[in-house]
N, C-alpha and C positions, 0 to 999 in steps of 0.2 A: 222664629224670625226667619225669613227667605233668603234668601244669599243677596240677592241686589240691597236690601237694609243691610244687612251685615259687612256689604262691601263698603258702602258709602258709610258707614261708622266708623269703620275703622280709616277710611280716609279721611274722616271730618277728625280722629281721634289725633292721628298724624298732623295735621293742621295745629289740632289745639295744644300739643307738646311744644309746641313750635312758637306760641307766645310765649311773654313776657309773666312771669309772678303775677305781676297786677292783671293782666289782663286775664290771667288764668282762674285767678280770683276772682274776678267782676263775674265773668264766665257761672262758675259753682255758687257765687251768689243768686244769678239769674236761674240756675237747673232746680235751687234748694225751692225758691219761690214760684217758680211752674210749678213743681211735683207739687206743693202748696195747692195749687188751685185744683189736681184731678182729686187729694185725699179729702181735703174739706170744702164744704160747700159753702161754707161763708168765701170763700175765695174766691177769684176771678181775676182772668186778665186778657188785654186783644194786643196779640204781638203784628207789631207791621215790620214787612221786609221791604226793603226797595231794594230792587237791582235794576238796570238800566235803566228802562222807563216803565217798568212794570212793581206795581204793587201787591204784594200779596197781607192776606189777613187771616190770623190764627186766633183763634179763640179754646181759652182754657176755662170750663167750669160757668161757661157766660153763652147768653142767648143772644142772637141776633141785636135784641134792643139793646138789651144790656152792654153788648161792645158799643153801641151808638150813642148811651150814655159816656159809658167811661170816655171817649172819643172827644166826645162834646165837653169834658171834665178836663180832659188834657190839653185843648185845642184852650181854653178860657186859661187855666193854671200857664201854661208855655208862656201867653199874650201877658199875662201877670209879671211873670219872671220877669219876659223880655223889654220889660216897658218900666220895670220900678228903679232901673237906678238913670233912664231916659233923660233927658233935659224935658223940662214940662210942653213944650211944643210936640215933642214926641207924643204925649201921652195922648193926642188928640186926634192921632193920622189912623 
């Protein structure tokens, strides 16, 4: 590993001492299920970052389509969520 990774790890390491139990947890739930998607191949995921106004897109163990699936799984599942406990006017905008 190069020293510019090894610096920013260790600064991202310092950062994440620095949460909360829970959040340190959410955290090692989300590292257990990455590593998940490089060991098996049944697995896959497309991680999105936003920071300011810029997007960024990671893909583990997924091809181009395949994030544009999963995307399109997410984008339908969210609109489910967000819409089922709606007043039924809602359900129709």
């Amino acid at each position: 590993m190069d020293k510019e990774i090894k610096d920013h790890w260790e600064r991202s390491m310092e950062m994440l001492m620095a949460l909360s139990p829970a959040k340190r947890k959410h955290f090692a739930l989300l590292l257990v299920n990455l590593a998940d998607c490089y060991a098996d191949d049944g697995v896959m995921a497309t991680v999105l970052i936003s920071r300011d106004d810029n997007l960024m897109m990671f893909s583990a163990g997924a091809t181009e389509f395949e994030c544009a699936e999963m995307l399109q799984r997410a984008n339908e599942l969210v609109q489910e969520v967000a819409t089922s406990d709606a007043p039924p006017k809602e359900m129709f905008n």
